[in-house]
N, C-alpha and C positions, 0 to 999 in steps of 0.2 A: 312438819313444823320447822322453819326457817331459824339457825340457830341466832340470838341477837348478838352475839362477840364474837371476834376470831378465835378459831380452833388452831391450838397449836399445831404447827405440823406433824409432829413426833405419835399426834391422834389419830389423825388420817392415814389409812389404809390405801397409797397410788393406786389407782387401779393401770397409770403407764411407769415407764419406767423412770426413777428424775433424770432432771438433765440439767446443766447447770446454763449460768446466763451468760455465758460465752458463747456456745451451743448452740443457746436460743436463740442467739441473734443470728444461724447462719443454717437454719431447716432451709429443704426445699418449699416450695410455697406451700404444697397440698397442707403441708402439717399447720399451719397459721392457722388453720379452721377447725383445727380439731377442738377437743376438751381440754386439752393442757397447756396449750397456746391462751385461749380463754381464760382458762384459771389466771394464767401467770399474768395476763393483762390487767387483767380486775384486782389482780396484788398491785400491779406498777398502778394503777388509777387511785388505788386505797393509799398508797404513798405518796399521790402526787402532792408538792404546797399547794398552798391558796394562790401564794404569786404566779404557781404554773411550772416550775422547775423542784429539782428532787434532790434530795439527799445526796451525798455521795456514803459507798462503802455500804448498801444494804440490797443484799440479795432479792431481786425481787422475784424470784423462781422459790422461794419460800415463802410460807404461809406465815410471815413475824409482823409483829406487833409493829407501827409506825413510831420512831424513837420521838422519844419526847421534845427535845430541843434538835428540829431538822433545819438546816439553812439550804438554799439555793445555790446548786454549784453545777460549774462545767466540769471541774475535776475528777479525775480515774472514771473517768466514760460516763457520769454522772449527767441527766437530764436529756442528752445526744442519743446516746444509747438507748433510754425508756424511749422516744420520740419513734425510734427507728422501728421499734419493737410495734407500737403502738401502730403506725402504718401498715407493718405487714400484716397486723392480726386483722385491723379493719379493714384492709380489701379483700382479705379473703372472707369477710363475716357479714360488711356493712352494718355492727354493731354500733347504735347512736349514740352510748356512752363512750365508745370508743376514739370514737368522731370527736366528740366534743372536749376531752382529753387531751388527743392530740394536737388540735387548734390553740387551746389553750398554752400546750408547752410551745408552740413557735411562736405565741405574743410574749411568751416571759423572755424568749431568747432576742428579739427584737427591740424588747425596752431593757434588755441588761448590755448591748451594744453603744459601747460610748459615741458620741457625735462623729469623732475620728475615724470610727470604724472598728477599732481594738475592742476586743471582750476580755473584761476584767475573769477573777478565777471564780468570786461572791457577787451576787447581784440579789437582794439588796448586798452594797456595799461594803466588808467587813474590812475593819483596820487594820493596818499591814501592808506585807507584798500582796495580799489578795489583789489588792487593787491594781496591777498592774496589769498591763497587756498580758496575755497569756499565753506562750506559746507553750508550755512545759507539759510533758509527756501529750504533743499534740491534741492539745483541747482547742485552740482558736480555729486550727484547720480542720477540725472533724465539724464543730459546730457547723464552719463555712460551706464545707462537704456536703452536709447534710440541706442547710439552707439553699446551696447551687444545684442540688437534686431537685429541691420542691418546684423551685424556677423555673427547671427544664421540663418538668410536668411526669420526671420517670413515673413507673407502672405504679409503684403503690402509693405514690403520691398524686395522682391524678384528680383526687377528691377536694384536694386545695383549692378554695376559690381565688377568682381572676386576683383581687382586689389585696390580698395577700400573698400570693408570688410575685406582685409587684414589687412588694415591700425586703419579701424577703430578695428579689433580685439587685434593690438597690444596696443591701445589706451585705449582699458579697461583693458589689462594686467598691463599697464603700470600704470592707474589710482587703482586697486586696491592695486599695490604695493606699493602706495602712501598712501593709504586709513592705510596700516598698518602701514606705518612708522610715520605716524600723531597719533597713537594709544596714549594716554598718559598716562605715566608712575607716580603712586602715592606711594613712599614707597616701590616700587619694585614691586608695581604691575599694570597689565594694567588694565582702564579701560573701560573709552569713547574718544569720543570728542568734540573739542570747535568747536563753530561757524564756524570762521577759523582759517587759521594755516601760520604761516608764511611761503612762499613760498621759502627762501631756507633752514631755518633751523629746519622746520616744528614744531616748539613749537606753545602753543595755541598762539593766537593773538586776540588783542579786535580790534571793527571795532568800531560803535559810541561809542559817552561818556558813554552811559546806558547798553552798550553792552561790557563787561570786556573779558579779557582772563577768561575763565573757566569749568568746564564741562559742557555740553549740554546735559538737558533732553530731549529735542525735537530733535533735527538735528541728535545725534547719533540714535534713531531709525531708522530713513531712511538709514542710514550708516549699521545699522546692518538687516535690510531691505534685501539692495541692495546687502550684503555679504551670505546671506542665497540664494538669487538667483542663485547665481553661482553652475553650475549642476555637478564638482566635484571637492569639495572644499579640498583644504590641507591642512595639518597638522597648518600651519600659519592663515591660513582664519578660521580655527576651531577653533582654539584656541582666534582669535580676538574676535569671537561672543559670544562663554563660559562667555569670562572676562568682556564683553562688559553685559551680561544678571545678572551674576551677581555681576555689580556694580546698574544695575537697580532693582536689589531684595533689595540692602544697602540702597539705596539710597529714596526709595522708602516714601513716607509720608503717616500714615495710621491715622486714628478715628477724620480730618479734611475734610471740603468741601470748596470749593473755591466760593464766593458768592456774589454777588455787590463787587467786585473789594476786597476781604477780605477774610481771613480764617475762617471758623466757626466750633467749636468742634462738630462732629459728629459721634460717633461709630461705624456706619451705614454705612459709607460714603465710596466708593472704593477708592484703593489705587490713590493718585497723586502724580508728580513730580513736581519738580521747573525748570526755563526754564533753570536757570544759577547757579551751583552749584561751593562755592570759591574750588579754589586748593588747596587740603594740609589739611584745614578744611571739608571739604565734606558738609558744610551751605550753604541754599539755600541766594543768594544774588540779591540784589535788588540795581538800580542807576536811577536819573534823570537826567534830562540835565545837573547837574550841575557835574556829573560823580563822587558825592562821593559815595563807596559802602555801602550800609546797609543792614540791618538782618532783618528789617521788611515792609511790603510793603506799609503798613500805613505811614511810613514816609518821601514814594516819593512824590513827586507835583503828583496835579489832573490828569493835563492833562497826563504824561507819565505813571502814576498807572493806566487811563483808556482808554490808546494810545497805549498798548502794550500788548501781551501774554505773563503772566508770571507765569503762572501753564499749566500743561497738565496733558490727560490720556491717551496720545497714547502708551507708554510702556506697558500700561494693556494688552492690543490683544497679543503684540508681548511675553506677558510673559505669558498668558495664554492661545494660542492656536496657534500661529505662532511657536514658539520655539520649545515647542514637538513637531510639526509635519515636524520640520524641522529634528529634533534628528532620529523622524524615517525614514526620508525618507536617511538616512546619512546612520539610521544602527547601531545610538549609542543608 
């Protein structure tokens, strides 16, 4: 007898061991075909909207209940993620539900792409910074990632018809041509970008109080990432990631470490960056809830000083070994 409602997890007995959905997104292939691959696909299909995108913030590697009020998001790997999943379970399965799930989530990502090219964080639309371009914790360029995959026809996206990789190849054109025009302008010159960007008149934009218009130490890596991917870049996309590496050479903070929530002088110590750097000044800046900006990190409240990233080292890699090897594979 086929049970009619979901059984709570906590009921079932795994017969594999769990695994979480981080995890899941990075088996070798063989396991996509098993039983718990399955399982957790038919959880992400049970969650998917109507609109064709998902929730953010719900495990779909557990057997839970669909929340009641679920809106449509690219945010914390939300919709990109499911999609991904959803690909590799189907070519290993050729599952027709599976199929038609997946198709499904790349028309919602195709109609939640504004004319310009930017994807907002909500589609349908919610008010707020939702709407803004989104590059924050790299959601525009995963989505793009994953749409520039289907295009190129990789292995587990081969099931994509003609008539939709076209769509979605104009949609990464469309999205990098946005990628540049969000590029911002300091002085005359380009550098990075903000979090996000205003959706029609693409200047930086703040989203929370503690999160200002400004430049982004973190988010433009993945932005200069996703632009180094491109297999043959132009004069424009060259030029974005030159200016883009070095404002990360300027920008750069050297003979500090970042340490229980604070700086500490260390000689020693590799280069780091600040998450949010002011416009105009090129100051690493710091806000709390209470959205005043300041210059030192000590001066925030507890909780958002030790609620938030506000140093990185990911610009290291990309400055010393992703870059040149992007130069030579260009030629320059």
């Amino acid at each position: 007898m086929i049970c009619p409602y979901p059984v709570p997890s906590a009921m079932i007995a795994p017969s594999v061991p769990p695994i979480s959905w981080k995890d899941a997104l990075r088996q070798p292939a063989d396991w996509y075909r098993g039983s718990a691959a399955v399982r957790i696909a038919d959880t992400v299909i049970r969650h998917q909207n109507q609109d064709g995108g998902w929730n953010k913030n719900v495990d779909p590697t557990l057997l839970t209940a669909k929340p009641d009020h679920a809106e449509s998001t690219i945010d914390n790997g939300a919709t990109w993620t499911h999609l991904m999943f959803l690909a590799r379970v189907y070519d290993a399965t050729n599952e027709n539900r599976i199929q038609t799930a997946f198709l499904k989530g790349i028309d919602y990502l195709l109609a939640a792409q504004y004319p310009n090219g930017g994807f907002p964080q909500y589609f349908p639309l919610r008010k707020g910074y939702y709407t803004h371009i989104t590059f924050n914790d790299d959601a525009m360029v995963n989505v793009l990632g994953l749409l520039r995959a289907v295009t190129r026809g990789d292995v587990e996206y081969r099931f994509v018809d003609a008539e939709r990789r076209a769509r979605c190849r104009r949609a990464v054109q469309q999205g990098v041509a946005c990628i540049l025009r969000c590029q911002i302008v300091v002085d005359g010159k380009k550098t990075v970008w903000c979090a996000q960007h205003d959706e029609k008149s693409f200047a930086p934009a703040p989203a929370r109080a503690y999160e200002k218009a400004s430049l982004s130490g973190s988010e433009s890596v993945g932005i200069v990432r996703f632009l180094m991917g491109i297999e043959k870049p132009d004069a424009a996309v060259q030029a974005a990631i030159q200016n883009a590496v070095a404002w990360f050479e300027s920008a750069k903070l050297s003979g500090v470490r970042y340490e229980e929530r604070k700086l500490v002088l260390d000689p020693s110590a590799p280069p780091l960056w600040a998450r949010f750097y002011e416009l105009g000044t090129n100051r690493p800046i710091f806000s709390g809830r209470d959205g005043v900006v300041r210059y030192r990190l000590e001066e925030v409240e507890k909780e958002r000083r030790e609620g938030y990233n506000w140093y990185t080292t990911s610009p290291q890699e990309l400055l010393s070994s992703e870059y040149p090897a992007w130069k030579a594979r260009i030629g320059r």
